[in-house]
Steps between C-alpha positions, in 0.01 A plus 500: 500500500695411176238412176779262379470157635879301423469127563630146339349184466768207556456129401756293750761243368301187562189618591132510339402784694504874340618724820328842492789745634372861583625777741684225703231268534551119327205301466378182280259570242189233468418323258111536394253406217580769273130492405451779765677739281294838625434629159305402134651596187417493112818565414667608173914479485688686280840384471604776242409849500474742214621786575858677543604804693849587586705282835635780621759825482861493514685673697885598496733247707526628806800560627678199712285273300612281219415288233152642360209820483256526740160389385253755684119567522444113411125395456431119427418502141340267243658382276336372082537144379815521266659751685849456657484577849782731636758348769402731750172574646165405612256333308180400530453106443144403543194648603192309661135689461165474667614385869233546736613439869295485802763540745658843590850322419682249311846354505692427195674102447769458309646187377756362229456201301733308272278547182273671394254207416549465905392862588202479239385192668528635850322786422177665612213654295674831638871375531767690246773319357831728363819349423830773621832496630536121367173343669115452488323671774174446633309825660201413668227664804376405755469529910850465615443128593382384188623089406806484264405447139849334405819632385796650800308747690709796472270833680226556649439914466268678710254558608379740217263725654243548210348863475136506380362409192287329253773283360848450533802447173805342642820641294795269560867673407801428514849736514852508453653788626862566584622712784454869512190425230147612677118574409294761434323618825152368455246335660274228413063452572567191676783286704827424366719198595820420445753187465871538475692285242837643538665816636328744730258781466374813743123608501481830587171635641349809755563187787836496406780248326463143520745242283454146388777301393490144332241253525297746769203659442315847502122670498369853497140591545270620201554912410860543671749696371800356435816487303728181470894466477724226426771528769788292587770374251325261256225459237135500682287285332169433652085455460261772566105377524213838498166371566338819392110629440456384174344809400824727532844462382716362637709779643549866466814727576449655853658889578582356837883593542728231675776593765808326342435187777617233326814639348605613904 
């Protein structure tokens, strides 16, 4: 049984309805009080982060590939206030602190809003709020049913299965990657979801290869080893989201050695 769970979340020309599409199955999501969010919070959000560690390694082109070095071995970084941040890479945007859920899951909602103001306004005491790739987005979590807080509903990721702990940080990144460029083999004290901006990418775990392209979706379970490429013939750009036990980092390198999968 694959660990990596590809879906999309589609909002119909026309239509009001979000339609939940997963492993061939289509089916309308409802629309509740969002007041039964399964989880309190005192949260603290951290839009900037202090401290800087390298993207990645180049590599040599490759030959039959054109046009740039291979980034390698990329972790999602942090990156200090005043500091430019490279073209290429993945960065983390925002973090959220002291979650405490009382489910054994949690989806992720995203949205995009005109303005900021907008977002700010729509927002929950545990909502984040980033502005990338030329809009505000809205990240917020709740059972996968959860009422619509405003905005153009974009993804609904999940579900997150949550591994145990006392209390959860939420580290929101986001990447752009070109082809050939992948990460580090790591894995990560918690579940990782994924949406896709642009381009395509390849997770790579002991399961096996799974892509998602463009405005789908992806999730791997807490402590999974993993390594991610960017295949295909265009930039990748996309949002990663690690809820994570707040007491460890957020990931660690992993000696788990991939089979080449996603370059076959």
């Amino acid at each position: 049984m694959s660990e990596v769970s590809p879906c999309r979340t589609v909002l119909p020309q026309g239509s009001g309805s979000l339609i939940y599409v997963r492993e061939g199955i289509q089916r309308p999501l409802e629309r509740r009080d969002m007041g039964r969010t399964p989880f309190s919070v005192v949260p603290t959000l951290l839009l900037v982060a202090f401290q800087l560690v390298p993207v990645g390694r180049l590599r040599a082109q490759a030959p039959g590939t054109a046009g740039h070095e291979h980034l390698t071995e990329v972790a999602c970084v942090d990156v200090p206030p005043g500091e430019k941040r490279p073209d290429f890479g993945c960065f983390n945007v925002a973090t959220l602190t002291g979650l405490h859920f009382t489910q054994p899951s949690v989806y992720w909602h995203l949205s995009a809003f005109p303005t900021r103001k907008g977002a700010e306004t729509a927002r929950s005491a545990t909502g984040i709020v980033v502005e990338e790739d030329g809009r505000v987005w809205l990240s917020e979590f709740g059972p996968r049913n959860a009422a619509p807080r405003g905005g153009e509903a974009i993804a609904v990721v999940g579900p997150l299965q949550l591994a145990a702990a006392k209390s959860y940080a939420a580290v929101l990144s986001y990447a752009v990657m070109r082809p050939g460029d992948n990460s580090r083999v790591h894995t990560h004290p918690g579940p990782e979801g994924w949406y896709v901006l642009a381009g395509e990418q390849c997770l790579e775990t002991s399961a096996g290869a799974s892509k998602g392209r463009a405005g789908e979706t992806m999730t791997v379970r807490s402590d999974t080893p993993m390594e991610l490429n960017v295949t295909g013939t265009t930039l990748r750009r996309a949002f990663a989201l690690v809820i994570h036990d707040s007491a460890q980092a957020r990931g660690k390198t992993s000696d788990w050695k991939p089979s080449g999968a996603c370059s076959r």
